[in-house]
VOPAGU-2260 file (C-alpha; in pm, 1 decimal, decimal comma):
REM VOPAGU-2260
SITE   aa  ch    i         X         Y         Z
SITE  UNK   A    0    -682,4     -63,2     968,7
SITE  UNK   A    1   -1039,7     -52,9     773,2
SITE  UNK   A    2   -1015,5      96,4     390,6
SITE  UNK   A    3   -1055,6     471,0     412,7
SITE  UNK   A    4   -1187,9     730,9     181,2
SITE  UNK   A    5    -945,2    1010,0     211,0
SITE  UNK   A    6    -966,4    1378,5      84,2
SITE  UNK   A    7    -642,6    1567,3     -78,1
SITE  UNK   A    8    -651,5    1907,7     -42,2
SITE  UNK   A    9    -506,7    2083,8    -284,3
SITE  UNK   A   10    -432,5    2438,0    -439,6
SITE  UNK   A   11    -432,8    2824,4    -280,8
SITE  UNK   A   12    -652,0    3074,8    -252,8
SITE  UNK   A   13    -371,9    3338,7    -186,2
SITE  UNK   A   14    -235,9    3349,8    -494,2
SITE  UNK   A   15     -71,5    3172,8    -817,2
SITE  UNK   A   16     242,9    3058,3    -706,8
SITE  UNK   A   17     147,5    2875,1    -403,9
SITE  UNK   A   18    -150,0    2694,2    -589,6
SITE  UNK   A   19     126,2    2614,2    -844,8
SITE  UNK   A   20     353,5    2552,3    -560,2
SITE  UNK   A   21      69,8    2280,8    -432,6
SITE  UNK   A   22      -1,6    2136,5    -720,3
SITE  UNK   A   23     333,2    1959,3    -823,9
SITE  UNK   A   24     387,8    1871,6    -470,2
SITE  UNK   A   25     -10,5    1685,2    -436,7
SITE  UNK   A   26     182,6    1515,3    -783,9
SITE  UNK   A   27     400,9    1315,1    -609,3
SITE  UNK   A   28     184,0    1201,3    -314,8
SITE  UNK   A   29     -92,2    1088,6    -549,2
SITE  UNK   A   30     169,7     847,7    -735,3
SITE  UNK   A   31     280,3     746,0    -406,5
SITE  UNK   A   32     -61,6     630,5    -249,3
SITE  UNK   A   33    -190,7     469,1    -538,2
SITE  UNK   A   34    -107,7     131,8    -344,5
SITE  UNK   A   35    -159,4     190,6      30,1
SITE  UNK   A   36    -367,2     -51,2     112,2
SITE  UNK   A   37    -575,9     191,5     393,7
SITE  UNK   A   38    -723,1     437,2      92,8
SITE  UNK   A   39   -1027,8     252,4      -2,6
SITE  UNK   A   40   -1066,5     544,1    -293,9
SITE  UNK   A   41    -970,7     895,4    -290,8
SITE  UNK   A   42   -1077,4    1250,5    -414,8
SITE  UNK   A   43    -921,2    1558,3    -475,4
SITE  UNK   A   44   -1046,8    1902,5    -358,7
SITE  UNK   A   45    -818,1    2195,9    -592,7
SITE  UNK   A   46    -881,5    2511,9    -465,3
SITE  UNK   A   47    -801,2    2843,2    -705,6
SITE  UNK   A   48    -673,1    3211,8    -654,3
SITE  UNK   A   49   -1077,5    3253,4    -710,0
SITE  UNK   A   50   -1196,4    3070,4    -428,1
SITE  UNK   A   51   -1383,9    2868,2    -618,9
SITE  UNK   A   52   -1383,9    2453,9    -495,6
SITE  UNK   A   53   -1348,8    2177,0    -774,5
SITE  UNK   A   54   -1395,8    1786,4    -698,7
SITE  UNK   A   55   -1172,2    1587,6    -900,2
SITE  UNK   A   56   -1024,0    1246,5    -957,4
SITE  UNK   A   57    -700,4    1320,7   -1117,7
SITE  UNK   A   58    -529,2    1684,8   -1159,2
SITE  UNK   A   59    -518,2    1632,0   -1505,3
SITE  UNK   A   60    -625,9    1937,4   -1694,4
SITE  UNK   A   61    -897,1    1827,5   -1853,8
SITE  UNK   A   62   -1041,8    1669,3   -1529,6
SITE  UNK   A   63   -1008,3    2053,5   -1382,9
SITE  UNK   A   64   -1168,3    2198,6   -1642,6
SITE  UNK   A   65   -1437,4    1993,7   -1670,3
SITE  UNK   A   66   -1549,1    2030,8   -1285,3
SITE  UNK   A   67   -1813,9    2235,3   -1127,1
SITE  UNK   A   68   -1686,5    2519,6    -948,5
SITE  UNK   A   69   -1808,1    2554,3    -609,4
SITE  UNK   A   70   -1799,8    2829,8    -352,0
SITE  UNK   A   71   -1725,4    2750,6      -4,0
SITE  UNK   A   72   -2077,4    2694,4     144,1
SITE  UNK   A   73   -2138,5    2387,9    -118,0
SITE  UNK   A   74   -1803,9    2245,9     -84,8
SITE  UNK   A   75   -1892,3    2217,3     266,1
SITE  UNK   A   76   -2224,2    2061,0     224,4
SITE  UNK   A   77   -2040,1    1818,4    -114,3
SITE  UNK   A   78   -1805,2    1666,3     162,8
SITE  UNK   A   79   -2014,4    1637,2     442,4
SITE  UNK   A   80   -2256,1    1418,3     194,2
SITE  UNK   A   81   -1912,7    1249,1     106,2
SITE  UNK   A   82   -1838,8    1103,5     399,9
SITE  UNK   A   83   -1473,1    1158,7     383,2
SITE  UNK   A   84   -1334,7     965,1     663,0
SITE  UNK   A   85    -958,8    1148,5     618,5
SITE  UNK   A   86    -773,9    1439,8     470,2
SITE  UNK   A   87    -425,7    1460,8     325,9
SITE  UNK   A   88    -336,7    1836,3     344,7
SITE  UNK   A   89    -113,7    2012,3      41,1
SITE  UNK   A   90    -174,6    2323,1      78,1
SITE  UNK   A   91     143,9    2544,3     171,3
SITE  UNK   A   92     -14,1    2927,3     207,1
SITE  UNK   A   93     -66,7    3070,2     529,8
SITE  UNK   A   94    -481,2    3066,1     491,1
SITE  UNK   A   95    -372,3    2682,9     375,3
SITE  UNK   A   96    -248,6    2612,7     710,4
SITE  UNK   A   97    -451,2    2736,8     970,5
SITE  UNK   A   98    -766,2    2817,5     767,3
SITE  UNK   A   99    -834,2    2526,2     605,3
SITE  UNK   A  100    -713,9    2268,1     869,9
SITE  UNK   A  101    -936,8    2437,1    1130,2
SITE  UNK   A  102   -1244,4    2387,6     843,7
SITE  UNK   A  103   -1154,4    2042,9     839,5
SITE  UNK   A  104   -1176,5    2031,7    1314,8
SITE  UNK   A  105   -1455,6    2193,0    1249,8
SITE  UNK   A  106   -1639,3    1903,5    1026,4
SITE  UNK   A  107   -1411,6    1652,7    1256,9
SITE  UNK   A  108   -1267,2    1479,0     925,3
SITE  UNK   A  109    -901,5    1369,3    1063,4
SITE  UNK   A  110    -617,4    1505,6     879,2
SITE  UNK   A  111    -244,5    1424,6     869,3
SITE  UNK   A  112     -16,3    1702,2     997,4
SITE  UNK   A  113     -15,2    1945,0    1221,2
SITE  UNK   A  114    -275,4    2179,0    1357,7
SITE  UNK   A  115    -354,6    2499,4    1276,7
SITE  UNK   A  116    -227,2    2700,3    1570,3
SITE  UNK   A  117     130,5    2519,6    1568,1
SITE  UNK   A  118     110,6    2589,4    1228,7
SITE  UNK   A  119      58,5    2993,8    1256,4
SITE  UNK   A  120     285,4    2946,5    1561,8
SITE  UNK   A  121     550,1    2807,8    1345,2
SITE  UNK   A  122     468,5    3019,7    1037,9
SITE  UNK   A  123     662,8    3306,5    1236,2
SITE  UNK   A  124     991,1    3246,4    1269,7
SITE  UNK   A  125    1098,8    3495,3    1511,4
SITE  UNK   A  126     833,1    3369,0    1775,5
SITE  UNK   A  127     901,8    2978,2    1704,3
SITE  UNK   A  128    1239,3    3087,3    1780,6
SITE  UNK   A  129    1140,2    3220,3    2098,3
SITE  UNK   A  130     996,4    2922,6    2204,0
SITE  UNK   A  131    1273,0    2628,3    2166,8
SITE  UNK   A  132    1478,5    2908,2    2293,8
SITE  UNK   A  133    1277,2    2867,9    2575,2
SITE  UNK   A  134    1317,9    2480,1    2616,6
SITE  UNK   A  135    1694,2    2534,4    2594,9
SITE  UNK   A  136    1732,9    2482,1    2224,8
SITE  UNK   A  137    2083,4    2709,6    2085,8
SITE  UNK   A  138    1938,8    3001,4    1884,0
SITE  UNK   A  139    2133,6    3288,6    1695,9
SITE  UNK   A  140    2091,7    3607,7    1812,9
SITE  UNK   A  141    1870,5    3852,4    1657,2
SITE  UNK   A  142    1590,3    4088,9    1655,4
SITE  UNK   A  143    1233,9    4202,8    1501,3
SITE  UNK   A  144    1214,5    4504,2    1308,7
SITE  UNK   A  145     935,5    4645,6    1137,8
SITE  UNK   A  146     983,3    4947,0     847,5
SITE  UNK   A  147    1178,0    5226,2    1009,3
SITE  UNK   A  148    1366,8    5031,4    1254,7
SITE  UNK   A  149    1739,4    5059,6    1260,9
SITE  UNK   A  150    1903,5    4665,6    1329,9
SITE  UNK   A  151    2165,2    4663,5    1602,1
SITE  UNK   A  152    2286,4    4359,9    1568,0
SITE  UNK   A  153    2611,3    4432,5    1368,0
SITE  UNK   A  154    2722,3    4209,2    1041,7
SITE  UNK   A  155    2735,8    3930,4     913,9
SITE  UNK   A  156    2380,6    3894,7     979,8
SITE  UNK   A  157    2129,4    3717,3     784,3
SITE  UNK   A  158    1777,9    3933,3     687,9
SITE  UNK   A  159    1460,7    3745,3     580,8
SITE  UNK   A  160    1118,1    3788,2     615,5
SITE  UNK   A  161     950,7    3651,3     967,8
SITE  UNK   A  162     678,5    3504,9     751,0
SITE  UNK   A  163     760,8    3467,3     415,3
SITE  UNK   A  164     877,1    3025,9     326,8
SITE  UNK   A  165    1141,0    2899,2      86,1
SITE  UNK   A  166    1400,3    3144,0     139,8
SITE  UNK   A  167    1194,7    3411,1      10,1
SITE  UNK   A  168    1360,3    3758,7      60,6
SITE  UNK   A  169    1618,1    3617,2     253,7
SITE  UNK   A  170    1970,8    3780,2     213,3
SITE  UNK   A  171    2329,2    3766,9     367,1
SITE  UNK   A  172    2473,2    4117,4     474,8
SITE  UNK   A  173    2864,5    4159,0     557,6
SITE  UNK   A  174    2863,4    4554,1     568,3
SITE  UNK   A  175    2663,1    4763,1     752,1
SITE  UNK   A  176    2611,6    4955,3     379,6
SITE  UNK   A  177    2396,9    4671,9     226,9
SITE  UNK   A  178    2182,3    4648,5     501,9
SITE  UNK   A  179    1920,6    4855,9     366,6
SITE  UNK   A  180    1865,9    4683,8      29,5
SITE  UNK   A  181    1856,1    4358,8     220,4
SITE  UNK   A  182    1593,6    4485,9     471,7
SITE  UNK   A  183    1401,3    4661,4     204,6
SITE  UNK   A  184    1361,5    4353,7     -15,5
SITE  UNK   A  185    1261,6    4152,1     336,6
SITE  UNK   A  186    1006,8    4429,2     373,8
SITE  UNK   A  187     826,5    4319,1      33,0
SITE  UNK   A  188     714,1    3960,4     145,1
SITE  UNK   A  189     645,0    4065,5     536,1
SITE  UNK   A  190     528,1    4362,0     776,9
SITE  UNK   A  191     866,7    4213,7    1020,1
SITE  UNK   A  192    1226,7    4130,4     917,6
SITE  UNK   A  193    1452,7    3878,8    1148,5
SITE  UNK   A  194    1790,7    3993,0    1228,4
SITE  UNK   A  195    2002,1    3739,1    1289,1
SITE  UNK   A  196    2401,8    3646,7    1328,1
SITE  UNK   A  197    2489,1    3454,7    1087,1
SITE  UNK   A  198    2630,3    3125,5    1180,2
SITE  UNK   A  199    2924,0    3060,8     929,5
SITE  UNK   A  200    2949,8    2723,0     854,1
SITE  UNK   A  201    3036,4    2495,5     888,5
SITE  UNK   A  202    2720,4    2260,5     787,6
SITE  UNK   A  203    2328,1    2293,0     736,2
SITE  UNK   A  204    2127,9    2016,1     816,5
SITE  UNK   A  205    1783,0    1907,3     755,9
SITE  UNK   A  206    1606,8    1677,8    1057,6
SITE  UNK   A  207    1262,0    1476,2    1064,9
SITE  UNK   A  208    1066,8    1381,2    1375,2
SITE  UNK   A  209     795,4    1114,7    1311,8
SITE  UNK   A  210     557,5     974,3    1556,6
SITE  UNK   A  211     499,0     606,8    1550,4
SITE  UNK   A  212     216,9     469,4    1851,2
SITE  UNK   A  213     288,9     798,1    2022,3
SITE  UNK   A  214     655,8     764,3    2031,8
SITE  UNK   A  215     857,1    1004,8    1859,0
SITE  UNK   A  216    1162,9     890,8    1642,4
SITE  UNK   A  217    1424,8    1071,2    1498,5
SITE  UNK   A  218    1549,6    1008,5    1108,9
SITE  UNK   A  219    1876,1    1028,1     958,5
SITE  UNK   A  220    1982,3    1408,0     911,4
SITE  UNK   A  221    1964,6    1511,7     561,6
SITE  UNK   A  222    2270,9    1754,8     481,1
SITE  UNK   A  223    2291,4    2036,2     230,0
SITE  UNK   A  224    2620,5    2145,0      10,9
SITE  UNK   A  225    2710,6    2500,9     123,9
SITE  UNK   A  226    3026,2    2692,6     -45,6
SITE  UNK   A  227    3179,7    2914,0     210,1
SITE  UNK   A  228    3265,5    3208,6     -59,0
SITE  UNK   A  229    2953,0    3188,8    -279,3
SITE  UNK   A  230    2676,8    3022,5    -152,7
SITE  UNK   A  231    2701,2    3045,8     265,3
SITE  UNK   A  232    2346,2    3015,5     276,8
SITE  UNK   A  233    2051,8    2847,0     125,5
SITE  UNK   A  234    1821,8    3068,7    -121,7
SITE  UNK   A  235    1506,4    3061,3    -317,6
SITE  UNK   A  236    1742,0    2964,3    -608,1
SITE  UNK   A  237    1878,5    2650,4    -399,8
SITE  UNK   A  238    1524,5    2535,9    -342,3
SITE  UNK   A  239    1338,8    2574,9    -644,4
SITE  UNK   A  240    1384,2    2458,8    -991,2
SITE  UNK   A  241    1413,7    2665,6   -1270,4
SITE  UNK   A  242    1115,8    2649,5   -1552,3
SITE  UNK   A  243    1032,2    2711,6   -1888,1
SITE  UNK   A  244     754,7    2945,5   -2064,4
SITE  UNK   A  245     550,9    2699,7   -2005,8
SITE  UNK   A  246     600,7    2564,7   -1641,4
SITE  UNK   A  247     857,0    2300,1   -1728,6
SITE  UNK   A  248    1180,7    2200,4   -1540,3
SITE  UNK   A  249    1493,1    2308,7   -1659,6
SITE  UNK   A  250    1702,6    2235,3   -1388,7
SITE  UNK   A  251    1898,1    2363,6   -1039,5
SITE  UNK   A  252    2062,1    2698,7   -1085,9
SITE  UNK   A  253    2328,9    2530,9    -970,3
SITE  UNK   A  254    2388,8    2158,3    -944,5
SITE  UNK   A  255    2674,6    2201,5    -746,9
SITE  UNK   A  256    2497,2    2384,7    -451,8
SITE  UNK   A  257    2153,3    2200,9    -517,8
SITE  UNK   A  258    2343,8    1845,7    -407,2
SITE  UNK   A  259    2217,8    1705,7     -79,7
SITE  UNK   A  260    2309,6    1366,7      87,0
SITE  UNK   A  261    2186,1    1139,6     437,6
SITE  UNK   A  262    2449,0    1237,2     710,0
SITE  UNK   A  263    2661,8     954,8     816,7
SITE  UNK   A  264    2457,4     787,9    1126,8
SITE  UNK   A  265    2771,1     760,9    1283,8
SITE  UNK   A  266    2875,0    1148,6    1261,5
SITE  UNK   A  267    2856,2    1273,7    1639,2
SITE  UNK   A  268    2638,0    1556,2    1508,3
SITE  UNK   A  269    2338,9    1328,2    1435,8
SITE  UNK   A  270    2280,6    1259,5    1766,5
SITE  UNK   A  271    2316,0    1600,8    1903,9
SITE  UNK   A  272    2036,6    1710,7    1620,0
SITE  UNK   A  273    1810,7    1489,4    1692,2
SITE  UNK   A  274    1790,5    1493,2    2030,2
SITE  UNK   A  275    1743,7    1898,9    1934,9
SITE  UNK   A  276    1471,3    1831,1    1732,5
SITE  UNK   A  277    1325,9    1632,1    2019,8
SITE  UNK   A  278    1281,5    1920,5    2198,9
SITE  UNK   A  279    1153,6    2128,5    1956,4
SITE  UNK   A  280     890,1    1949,1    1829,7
SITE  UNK   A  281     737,2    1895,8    2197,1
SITE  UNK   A  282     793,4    2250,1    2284,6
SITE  UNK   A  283     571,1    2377,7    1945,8
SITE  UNK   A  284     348,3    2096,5    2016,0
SITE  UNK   A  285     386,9    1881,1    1699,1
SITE  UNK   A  286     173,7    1621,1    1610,8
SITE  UNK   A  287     226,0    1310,1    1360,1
SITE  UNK   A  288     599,5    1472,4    1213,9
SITE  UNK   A  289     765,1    1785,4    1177,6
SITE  UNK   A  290    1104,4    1919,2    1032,9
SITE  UNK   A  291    1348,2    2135,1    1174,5
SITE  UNK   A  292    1644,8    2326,7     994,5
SITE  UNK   A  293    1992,9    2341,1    1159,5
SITE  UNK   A  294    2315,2    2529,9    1134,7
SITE  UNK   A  295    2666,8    2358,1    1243,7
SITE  UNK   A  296    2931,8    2616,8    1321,5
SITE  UNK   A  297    3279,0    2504,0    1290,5
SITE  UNK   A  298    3352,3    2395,7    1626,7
SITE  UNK   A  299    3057,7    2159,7    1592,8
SITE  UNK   A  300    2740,1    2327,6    1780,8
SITE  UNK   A  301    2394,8    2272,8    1648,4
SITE  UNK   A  302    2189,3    2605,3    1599,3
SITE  UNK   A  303    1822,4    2623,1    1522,1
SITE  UNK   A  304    1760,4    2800,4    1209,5
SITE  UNK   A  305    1365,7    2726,8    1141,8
SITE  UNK   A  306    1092,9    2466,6    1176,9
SITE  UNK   A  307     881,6    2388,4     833,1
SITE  UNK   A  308     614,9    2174,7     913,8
SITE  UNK   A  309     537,3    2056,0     542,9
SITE  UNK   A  310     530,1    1743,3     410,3
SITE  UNK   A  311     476,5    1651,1      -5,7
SITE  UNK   A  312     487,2    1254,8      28,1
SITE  UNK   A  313     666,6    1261,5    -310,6
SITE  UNK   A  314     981,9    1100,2    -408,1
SITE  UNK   A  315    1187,9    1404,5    -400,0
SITE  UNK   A  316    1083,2    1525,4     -26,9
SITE  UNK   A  317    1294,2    1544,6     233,7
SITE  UNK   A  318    1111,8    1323,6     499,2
SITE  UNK   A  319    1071,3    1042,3     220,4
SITE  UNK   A  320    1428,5    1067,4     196,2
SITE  UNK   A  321    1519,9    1061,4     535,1
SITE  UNK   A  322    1243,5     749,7     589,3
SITE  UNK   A  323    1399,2     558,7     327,3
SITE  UNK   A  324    1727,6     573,2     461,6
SITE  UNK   A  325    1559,0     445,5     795,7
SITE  UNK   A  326    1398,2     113,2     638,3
SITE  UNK   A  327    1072,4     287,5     566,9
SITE  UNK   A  328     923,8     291,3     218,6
SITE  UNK   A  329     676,5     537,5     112,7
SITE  UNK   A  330     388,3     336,5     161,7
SITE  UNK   A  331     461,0     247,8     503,5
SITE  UNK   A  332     534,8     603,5     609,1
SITE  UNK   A  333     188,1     698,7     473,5
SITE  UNK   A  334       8,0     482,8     629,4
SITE  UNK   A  335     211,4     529,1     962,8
SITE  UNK   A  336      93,8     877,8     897,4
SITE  UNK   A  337    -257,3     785,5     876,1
SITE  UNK   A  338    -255,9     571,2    1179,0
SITE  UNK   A  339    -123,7     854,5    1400,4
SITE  UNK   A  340    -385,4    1058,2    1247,1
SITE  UNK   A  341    -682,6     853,7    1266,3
SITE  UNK   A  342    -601,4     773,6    1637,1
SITE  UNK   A  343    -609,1    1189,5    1703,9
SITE  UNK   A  344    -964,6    1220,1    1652,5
């Protein structure tokens, strides 16, 4: 493959904490692709809360600062001169997702990931549920309620917002009493709540789809620590680190529930997961990867739980774990990633 010049995409326009949210993740992946040999040179486009474009070579403060802010008509025109031949997406908002990657069809600058209407698609979780339903995939029961709705699925359920990512708003309800402070504090990151049973564990499992010359391969699951009495699920505490004043890592509310580990490749679940995740990533047409969230019950079934369809290329992300523990180093996954997408346009 010829050297490319290749375009992150970085930041929010929606608001602080997903630009924030962006920003350490587009960390990682720049350390990581400082030697793939396929990036002839690369640029970084940071977005702000403001709009406002900035065209940098590092994310270093002082880079940032010093930049020209530009609205969206001259960032258009800056990377068309450019001649980016590729774009490495970080952006994790909604607008990020579908917005942005359609700009990017639009100019016909390749990017690695997946497109913007499996990404809307897949941004709702009660109608990406609906669909690997439909190809036969085990869901939980539940429903879609907007404000005023009574649920009538009865506890244990689990509430959470349809739309809202990283466990956001998402709460476990064992009496019918509590279900209107959990649906209430749903309501404030979403217009719809999903009802669901709750599938008592059990296990939670993680599972990565890559494509490699148009044939899709399934990684080693990735498997989360759950405590049946205090943590049963995984919440925005699990997930994300605590921080300082001034933005820097403290550590996991709790190390204990923040462990994860590769499943054994031998464990009879693995298979049964993967060949899941199969399905679901051809049924929400998936392009290049995807990842897919899964809940064991105790006699062993696999239940979808949610698809998230990001991808940091850091150390610390789940599909460079999982690729590792396949054979396949960082730099090779990247520029598997590249290949796929340079071979969609």
């Amino acid at each position: 493959m010829s050297s490319l010049r290749v375009l992150h995409l970085v930041g929010s326009t929606y608001n602080d904490f997903y630009c924030d949210l962006s920003y350490r993740y587009a960390e990682g992946c720049l350390e990581n692709t400082a030697n793939v040999s396929s990036i002839k040179n690369f640029q970084i486009a940071y977005v702000t809360p403001d709009s406002y474009w900035r065209f940098v070579s590092s994310l270093k403060q002082d880079d940032i600062d010093a930049a020209k802010p530009m609205c969206l008509v001259d960032a258009i025109q800056y990377i068309k001169k450019e001649g980016f031949d590729l774009v490495i997406p970080h952006m994790y908002c909604i607008p990020g997702v579908t917005y942005y990657r359609a700009l990017f069809d639009l100019l016909r600058i390749p990017y690695i990931g997946n497109t913007p209407d499996v990404m809307a698609l897949t941004a709702h979780k009660g109608r990406t549920k609906a669909v690997v339903a439909a190809a036969g995939v085990k869901v939980p029961a539940g429903e879609l309620l907007r404000r005023g709705d009574v649920p009538t699925i009865l506890p244990p359920v689990v509430v959470k917002p349809v739309s809202a990512d990283n466990s956001l708003g998402i709460s476990l309800v064992r009496n019918m009493k509590d279900c209107s402070v959990a649906l209430e504090h749903a309501f404030q990151h979403a217009d719809e709540v999903l009802v669901e049973k709750f599938i008592e564990p059990g296990r939670e499992v993680r599972c990565c789809i890559i494509v490699k010359d148009g044939q899709l391969v399934a990684l080693p699951l990735e498997e989360y620590l759950l405590d049946i009495n205090d943590r049963p699920i995984r919440d925005y505490a699990v997930k994300f680190p605590e921080l300082d004043d001034d933005g820097e890592f403290i550590g996991y509310p709790d190390d204990d529930v923040g462990k994860h580990w590769i499943t054994n490749t031998n464990d009879p679940v693995t298979q049964q997961v993967q060949e899941m995740a199969k399905i679901c990533h051809r049924a929400l047409g998936c392009r290049h990867y995807s990842l897919f969230e899964f809940r064991i019950d105790p006699n062993g079934e696999a239940w979808f739980l949610e698809a998230g369809l990001f991808c940091s290329f850091g150390d610390g992300g789940g599909l460079s774990l999982m690729s590792k523990t396949a054979g396949i180093s960082l730099e090779n996954l990247i520029e598997t990633m590249i290949k796929e997408a340079m071979n969609t346009v």
